[in-house]
C-alpha positions as CSV (number, residue, x, y, z in Angstrom):
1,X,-56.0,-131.8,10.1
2,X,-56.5,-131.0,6.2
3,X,-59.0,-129.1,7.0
4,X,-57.0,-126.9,9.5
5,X,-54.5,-126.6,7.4
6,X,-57.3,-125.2,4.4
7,X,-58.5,-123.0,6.9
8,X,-55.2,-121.6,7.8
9,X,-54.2,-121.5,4.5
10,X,-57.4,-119.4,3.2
11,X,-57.3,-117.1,6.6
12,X,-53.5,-116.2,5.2
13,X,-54.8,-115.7,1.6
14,X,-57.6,-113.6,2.9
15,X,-54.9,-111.4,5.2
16,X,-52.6,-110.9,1.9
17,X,-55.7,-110.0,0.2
18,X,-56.7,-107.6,2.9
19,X,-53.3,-105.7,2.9
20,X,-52.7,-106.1,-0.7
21,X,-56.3,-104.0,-0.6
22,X,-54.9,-101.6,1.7
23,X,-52.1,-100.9,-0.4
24,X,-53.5,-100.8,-3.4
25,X,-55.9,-98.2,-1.8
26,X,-53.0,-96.0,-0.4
27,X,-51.3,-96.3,-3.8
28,X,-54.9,-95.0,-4.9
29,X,-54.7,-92.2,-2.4
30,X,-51.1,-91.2,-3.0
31,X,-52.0,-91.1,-6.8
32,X,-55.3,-88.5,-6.4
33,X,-52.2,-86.0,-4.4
34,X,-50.9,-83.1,-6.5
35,X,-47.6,-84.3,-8.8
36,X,-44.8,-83.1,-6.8
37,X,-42.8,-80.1,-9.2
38,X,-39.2,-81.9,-8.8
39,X,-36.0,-81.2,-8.1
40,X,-34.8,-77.4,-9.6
41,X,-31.8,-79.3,-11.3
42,X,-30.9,-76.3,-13.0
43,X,-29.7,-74.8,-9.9
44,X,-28.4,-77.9,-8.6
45,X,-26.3,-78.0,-11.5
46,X,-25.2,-74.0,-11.4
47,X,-26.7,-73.5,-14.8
48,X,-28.1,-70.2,-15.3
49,X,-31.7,-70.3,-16.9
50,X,-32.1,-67.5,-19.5
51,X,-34.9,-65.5,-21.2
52,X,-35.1,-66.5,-24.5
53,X,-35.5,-63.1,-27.3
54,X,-33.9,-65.2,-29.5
55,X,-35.7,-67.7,-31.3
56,X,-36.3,-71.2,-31.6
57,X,-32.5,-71.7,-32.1
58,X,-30.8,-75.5,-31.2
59,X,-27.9,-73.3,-28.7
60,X,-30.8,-71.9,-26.7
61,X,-32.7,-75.2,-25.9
62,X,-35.2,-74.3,-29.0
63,X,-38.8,-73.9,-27.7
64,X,-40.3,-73.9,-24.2
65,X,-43.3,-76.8,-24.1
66,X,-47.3,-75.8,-23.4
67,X,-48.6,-77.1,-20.1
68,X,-50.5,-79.4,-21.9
69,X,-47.2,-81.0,-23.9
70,X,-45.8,-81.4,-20.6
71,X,-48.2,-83.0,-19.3
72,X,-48.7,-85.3,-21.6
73,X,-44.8,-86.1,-21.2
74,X,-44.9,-86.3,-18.0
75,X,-48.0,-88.9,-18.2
76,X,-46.1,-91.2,-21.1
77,X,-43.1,-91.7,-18.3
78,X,-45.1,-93.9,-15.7
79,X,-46.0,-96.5,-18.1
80,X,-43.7,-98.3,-20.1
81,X,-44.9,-99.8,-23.6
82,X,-44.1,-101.5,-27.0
83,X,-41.6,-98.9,-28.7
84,X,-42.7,-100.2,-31.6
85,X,-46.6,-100.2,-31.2
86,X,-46.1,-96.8,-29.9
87,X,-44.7,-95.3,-33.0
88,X,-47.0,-97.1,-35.2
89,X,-50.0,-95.5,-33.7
90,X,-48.8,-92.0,-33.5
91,X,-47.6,-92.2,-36.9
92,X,-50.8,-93.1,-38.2
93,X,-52.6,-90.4,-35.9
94,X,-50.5,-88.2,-37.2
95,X,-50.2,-89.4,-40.7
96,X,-54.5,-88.3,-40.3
97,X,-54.0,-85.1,-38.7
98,X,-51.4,-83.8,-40.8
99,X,-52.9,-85.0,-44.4
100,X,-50.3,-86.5,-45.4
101,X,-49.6,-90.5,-46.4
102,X,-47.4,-91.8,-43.6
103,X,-45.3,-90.1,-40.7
104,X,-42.9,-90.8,-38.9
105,X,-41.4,-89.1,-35.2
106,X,-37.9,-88.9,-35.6
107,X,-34.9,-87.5,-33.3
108,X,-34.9,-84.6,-34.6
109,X,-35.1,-82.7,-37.3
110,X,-31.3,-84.2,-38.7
111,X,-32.1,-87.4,-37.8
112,X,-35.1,-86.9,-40.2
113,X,-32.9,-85.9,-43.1
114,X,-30.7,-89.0,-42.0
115,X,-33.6,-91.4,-42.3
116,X,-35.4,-89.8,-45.0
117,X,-32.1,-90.4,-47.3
118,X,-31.5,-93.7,-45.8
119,X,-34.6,-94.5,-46.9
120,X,-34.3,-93.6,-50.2
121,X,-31.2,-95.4,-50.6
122,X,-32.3,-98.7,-49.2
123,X,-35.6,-98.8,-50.6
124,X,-36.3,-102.0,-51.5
125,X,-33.1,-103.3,-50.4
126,X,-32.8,-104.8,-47.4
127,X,-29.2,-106.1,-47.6
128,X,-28.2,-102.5,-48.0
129,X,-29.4,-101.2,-44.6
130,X,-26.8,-103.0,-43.4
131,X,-24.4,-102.2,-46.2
132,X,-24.2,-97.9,-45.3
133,X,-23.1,-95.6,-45.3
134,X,-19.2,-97.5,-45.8
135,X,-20.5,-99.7,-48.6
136,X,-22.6,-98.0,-51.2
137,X,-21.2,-100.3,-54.3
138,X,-24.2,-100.9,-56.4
139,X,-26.4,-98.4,-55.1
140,X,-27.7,-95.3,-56.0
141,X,-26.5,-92.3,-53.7
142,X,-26.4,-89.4,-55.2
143,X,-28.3,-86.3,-54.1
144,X,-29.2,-83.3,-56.5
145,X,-29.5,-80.0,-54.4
146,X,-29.3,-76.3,-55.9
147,X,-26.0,-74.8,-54.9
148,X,-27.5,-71.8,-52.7
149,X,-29.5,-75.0,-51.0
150,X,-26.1,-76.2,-49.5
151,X,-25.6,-76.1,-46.3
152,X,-24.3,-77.4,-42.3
153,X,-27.3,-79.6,-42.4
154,X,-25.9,-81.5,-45.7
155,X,-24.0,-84.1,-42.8
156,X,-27.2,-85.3,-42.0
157,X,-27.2,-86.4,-45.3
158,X,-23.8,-87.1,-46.2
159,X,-23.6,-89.8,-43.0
160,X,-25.7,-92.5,-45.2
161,X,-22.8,-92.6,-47.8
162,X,-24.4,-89.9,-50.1
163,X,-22.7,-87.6,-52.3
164,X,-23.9,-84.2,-53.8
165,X,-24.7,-82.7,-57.3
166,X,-24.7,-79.2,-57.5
167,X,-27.6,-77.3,-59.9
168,X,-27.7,-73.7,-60.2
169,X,-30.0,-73.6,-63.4
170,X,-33.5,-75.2,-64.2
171,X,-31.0,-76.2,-67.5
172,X,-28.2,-78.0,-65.0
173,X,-31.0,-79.8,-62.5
174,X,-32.4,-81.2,-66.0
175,X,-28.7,-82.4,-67.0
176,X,-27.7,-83.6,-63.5
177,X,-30.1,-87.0,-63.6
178,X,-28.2,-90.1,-64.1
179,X,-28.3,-93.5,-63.1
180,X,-26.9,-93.0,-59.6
181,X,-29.5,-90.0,-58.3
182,X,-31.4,-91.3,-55.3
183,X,-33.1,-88.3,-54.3
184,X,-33.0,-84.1,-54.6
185,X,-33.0,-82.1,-51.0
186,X,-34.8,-78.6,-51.4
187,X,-33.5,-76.3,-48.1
188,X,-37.1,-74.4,-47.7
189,X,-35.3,-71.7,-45.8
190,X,-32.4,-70.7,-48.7
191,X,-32.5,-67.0,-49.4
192,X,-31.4,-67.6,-53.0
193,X,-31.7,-70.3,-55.6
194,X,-33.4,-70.1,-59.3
195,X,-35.2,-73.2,-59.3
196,X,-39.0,-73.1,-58.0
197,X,-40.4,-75.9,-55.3
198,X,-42.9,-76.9,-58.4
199,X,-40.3,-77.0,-61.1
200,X,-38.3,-79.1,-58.2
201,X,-41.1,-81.4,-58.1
202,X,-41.6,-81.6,-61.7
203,X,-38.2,-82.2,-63.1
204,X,-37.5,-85.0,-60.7
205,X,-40.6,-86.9,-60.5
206,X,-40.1,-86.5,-64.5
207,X,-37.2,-88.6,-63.7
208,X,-38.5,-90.7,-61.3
209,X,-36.7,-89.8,-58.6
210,X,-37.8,-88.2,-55.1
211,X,-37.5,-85.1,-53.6
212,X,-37.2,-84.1,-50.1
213,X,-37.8,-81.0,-48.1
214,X,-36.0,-79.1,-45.3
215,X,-38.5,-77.4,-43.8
216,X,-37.7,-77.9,-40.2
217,X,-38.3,-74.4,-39.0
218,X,-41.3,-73.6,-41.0
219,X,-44.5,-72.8,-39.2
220,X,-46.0,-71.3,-38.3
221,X,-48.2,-70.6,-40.9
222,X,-50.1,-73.8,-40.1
223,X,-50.7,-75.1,-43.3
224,X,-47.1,-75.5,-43.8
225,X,-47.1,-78.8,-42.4
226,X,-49.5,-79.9,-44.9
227,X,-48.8,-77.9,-47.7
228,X,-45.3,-79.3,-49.0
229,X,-46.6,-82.9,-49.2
230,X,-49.9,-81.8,-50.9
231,X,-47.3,-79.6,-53.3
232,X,-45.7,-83.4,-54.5
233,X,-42.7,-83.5,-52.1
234,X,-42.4,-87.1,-51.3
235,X,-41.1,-86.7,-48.2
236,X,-41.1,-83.2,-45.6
237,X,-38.8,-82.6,-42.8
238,X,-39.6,-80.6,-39.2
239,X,-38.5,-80.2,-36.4
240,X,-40.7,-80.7,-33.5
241,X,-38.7,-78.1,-30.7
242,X,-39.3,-75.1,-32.9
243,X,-42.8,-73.6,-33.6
244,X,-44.6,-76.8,-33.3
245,X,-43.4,-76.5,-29.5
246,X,-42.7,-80.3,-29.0
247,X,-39.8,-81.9,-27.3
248,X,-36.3,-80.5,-28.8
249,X,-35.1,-83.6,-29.0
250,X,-38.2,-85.0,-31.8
251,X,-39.1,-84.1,-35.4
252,X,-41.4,-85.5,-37.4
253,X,-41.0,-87.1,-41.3
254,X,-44.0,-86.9,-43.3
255,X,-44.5,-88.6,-46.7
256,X,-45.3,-91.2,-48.8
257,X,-46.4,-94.7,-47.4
258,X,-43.1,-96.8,-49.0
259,X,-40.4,-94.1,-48.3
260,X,-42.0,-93.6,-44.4
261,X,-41.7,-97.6,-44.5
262,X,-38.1,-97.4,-45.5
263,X,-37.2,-94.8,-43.3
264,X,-38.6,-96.9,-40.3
265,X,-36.9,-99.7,-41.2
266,X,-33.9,-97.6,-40.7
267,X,-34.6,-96.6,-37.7
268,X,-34.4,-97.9,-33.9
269,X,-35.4,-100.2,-32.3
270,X,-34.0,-101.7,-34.9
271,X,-30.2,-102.5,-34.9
272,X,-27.5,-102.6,-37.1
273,X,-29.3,-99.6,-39.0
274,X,-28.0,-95.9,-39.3
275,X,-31.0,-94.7,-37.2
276,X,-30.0,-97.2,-34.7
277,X,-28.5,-94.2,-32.5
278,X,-31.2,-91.9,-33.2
279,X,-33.7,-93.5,-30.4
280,X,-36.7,-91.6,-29.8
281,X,-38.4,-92.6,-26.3
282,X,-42.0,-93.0,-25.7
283,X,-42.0,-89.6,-24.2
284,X,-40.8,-87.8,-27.1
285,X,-43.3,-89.8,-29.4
286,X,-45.8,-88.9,-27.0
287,X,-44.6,-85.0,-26.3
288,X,-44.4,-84.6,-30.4
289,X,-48.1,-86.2,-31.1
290,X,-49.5,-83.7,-28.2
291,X,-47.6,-80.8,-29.6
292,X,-48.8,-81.5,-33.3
293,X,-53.1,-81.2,-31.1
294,X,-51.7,-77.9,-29.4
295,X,-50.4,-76.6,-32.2
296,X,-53.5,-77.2,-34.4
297,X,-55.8,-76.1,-32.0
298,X,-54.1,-72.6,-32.6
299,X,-55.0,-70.2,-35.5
300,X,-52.4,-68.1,-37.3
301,X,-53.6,-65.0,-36.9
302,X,-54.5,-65.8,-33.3
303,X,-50.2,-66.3,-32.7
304,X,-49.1,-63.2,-34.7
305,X,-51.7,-61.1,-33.0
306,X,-49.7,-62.2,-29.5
307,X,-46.6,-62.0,-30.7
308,X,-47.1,-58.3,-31.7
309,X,-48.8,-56.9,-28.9
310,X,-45.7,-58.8,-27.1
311,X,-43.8,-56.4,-29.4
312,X,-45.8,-53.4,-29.0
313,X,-44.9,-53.4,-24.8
314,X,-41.6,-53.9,-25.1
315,X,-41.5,-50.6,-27.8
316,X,-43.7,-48.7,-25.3
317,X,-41.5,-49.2,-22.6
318,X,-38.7,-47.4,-24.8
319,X,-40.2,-44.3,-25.8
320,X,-38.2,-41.9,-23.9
321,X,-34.9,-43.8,-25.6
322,X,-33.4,-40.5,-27.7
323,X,-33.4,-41.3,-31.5
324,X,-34.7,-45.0,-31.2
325,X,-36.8,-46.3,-33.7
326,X,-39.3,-49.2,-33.1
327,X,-40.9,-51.6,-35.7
328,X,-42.5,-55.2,-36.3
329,X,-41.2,-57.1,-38.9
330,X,-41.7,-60.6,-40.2
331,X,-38.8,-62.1,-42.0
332,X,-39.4,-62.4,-45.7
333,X,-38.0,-66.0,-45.7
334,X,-39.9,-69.0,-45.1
335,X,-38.1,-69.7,-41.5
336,X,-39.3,-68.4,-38.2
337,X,-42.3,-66.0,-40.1
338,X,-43.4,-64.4,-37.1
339,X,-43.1,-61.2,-35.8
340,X,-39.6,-59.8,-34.5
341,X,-38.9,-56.5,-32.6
342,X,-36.5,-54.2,-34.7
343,X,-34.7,-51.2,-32.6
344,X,-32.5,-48.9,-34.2
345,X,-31.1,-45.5,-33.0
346,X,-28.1,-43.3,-33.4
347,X,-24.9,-44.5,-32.1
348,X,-24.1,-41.1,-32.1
349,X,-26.2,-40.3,-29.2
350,X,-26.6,-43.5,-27.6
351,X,-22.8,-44.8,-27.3
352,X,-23.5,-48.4,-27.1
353,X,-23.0,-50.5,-30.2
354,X,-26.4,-53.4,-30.5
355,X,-23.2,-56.1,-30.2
356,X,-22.7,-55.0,-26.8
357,X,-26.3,-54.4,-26.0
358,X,-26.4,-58.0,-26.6
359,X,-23.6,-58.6,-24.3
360,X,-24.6,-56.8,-21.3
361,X,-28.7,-58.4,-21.6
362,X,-26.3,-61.9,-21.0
363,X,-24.4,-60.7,-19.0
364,X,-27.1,-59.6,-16.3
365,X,-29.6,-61.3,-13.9
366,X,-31.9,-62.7,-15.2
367,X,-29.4,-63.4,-18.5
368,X,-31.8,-62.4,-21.4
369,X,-30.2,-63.8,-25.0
370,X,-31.4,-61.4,-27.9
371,X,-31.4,-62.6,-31.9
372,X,-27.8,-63.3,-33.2
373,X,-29.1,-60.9,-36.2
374,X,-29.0,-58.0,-33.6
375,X,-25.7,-55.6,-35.1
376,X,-25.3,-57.4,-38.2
377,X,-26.4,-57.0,-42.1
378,X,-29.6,-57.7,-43.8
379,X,-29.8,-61.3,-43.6
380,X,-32.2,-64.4,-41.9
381,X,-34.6,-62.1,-44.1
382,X,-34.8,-58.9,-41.3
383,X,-33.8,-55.6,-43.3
384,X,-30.8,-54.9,-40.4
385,X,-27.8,-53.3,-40.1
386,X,-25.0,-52.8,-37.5
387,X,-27.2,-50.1,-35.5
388,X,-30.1,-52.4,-35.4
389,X,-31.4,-54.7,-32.1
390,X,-33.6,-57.7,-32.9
391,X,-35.7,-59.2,-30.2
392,X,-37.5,-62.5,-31.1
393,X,-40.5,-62.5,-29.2
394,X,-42.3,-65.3,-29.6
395,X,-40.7,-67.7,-27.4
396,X,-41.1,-64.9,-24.5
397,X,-42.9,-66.4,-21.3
398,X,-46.1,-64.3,-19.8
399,X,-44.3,-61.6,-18.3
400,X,-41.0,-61.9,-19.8
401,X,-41.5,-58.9,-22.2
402,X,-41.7,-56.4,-19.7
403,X,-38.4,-58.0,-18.0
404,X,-36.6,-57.5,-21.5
405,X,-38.1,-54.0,-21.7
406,X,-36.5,-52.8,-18.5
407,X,-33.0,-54.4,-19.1
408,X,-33.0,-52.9,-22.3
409,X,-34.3,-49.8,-21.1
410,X,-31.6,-49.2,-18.3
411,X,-28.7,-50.6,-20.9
412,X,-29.4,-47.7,-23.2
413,X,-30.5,-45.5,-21.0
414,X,-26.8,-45.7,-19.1
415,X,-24.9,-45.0,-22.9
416,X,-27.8,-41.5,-23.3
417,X,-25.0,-38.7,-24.2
């Protein structure tokens, strides 16, 4: 009888073996089949996808991600993992690759500035972590930037229960040190200011305070991601949807080993923090690491030489346009370096004003968005004016330049008088 029953009983585990097997094999089968390409939610959703001659801009969804970053995204979503694991390793991996002390994926490139002052606040302090931004008694919280360095990104700053002093002169950054100052913030973009990124460095580190950089939408060049922390700045903020083409929704922190520390400890997973809200899931971590390989595996003058012969088609395509003049420019600012499309012509002949170029390119099928510098004054460091269209081309899809060039072509080819 107990034998029976044994044999019964192994006969049963050897049949649940059997067509556990088999399903494990036709989960193996299943798995060697092409990914399916998902849902086109977009048009589910009746939202119109765009061609982006803008730029990386936040409006516009930023940057489009390399096969490769996608993959790798799409790889990090079957597997769950420790959060915390996670972002230790790619820190460190990145920390290596990007020569820099410690690193740090954030949310964004905001949520950077958030944690990068949060850490400079709480440093060494853990009862303050819970403490801001509504209870900064005792602590030090005030932020030295120049007064062209102002600007909307200061709330990401602000929202740990800073407040900011205003420089204008290497004399008044000197004078504006006192007991309170947690930290200067140097905006890498700013068209003016009179103080230098080494005299920065200098006069605060003189003081023994550190400084942080906005650099979010800085590279290419390359270097740049390296360059600011080898300069002295303790800690360097990008964004990871712009040039670096990561997820929109990452940015890295890069810095010193006790500032990335306190910065992390601000951050999620862990609660009751400021950074509690700013999670960053295992496929951003993973999307930002594999953008920061793509992206180095890329030379400089490898990306302009693309971006100009991008350039180049679209002005060949307008050659018959009366009066219009086509160049290349790179803006003279450290922000989106890379080559844009300048058109200009005579809105004497050609009676459409670049505003309303712009309108009917977003207006048509397929909706094409052009710079937001196109019809306005010198500024985001293009030499433009009111008669002049800028086309961003480096965030173009294979193919896409030619599509721009015949909208654009037929728009000011209609207003010809």
């Amino acid at each position: 009888m107990n034998g029976d029953r044994t044999r019964r009983g192994f006969l049963g585990w050897a049949n649940l073996a059997v067509a556990g097997l088999g399903l494990a094999e036709g989960k193996l089968a299943a798995d060697t089949r092409p990914e399916p390409e998902g849902e086109d939610y977009y048009d589910k959703l009746g939202v119109a996808k765009i061609i982006n001659a803008a730029g990386t801009y936040t409006a516009l969804t930023a940057s489009t991600m390399p096969p490769s970053v996608q993959a790798a995204v799409a790889r990090a979503a079957k597997h769950p993992v420790r959060l915390q694991e996670l972002q230790t390793a790619a820190g460190e991996y990145l920390a290596r690759r990007l020569k820099c002390e410690a690193a740090l994926v954030s949310a964004g490139a905001a949520s950077a500035l958030t944690l990068a002052t949060a850490a400079a606040i709480t440093r060494g302090n853990q009862a303050a972590i819970h403490d801001i931004p509504t209870d900064v008694t005792g602590l030090k919280n005030e932020v030295i930037a120049q007064k062209t360095h102002r600007y909307e990104y200061d709330h990401a700053i602000r929202n740990c229960g800073a407040r900011f002093v205003e420089a204008v002169t290497l004399a008044d950054y000197e004078a504006a040190f006192t007991e309170r100052t947690v930290m200067t913030n140097f905006f890498n973009a700013a068209e003016q200011g009179e103080i230098s990124r080494e005299d920065w460095v200098r006069v605060a580190h003189s003081h023994g305070v550190p400084c942080l950089i906005d650099a979010a939408a800085d590279v290419p060049p390359i270097s740049n991601l390296w360059n600011y922390t080898q300069m002295g700045f303790d800690m360097v903020v990008f964004s990871g949807g712009k040039g670096i083409r990561g997820p929109q929704n990452a940015g890295l922190l890069l810095g010193t080993k006790d500032l990335i520390a306190a910065a992390a400890r601000n951050n999620n997973p862990n609660s009751d923090t400021v950074g509690r809200g700013m999670k960053v899931s295992k496929e951003q971590i993973v999307g930002m690491v594999a953008a920061v390989d793509w992206f180095l595996s890329q030379t400089d003058a490898a990306l302009e030489a693309e971006f100009r012969r991008r350039a180049d088609r679209i002005a060949a395509q307008l050659k018959s346009i009366p009066t219009l003049e086509a160049r290349v420019a790179i803006p003279n600012v450290a922000a989106n370096a890379v080559p844009h499309l300048l058109l200009r012509y005579d809105t004497q002949r050609i009676k459409i004003r670049p505003g309303e170029v712009m309108a009917e390119l977003r207006r048509g099928t397929p909706s094409i968005e052009l710079n937001p510098q196109t019809g306005k004054k010198a500024g985001a460091g293009l030499a433009t004016d009111e008669n002049t269209i800028v086309v961003g081309v480096w965030m173009l899809e294979p193919g896409e330049d030619l599509i721009v060039a015949r909208r654009l072509k037929e728009v000011l080819g209609k207003a010809v008088v």
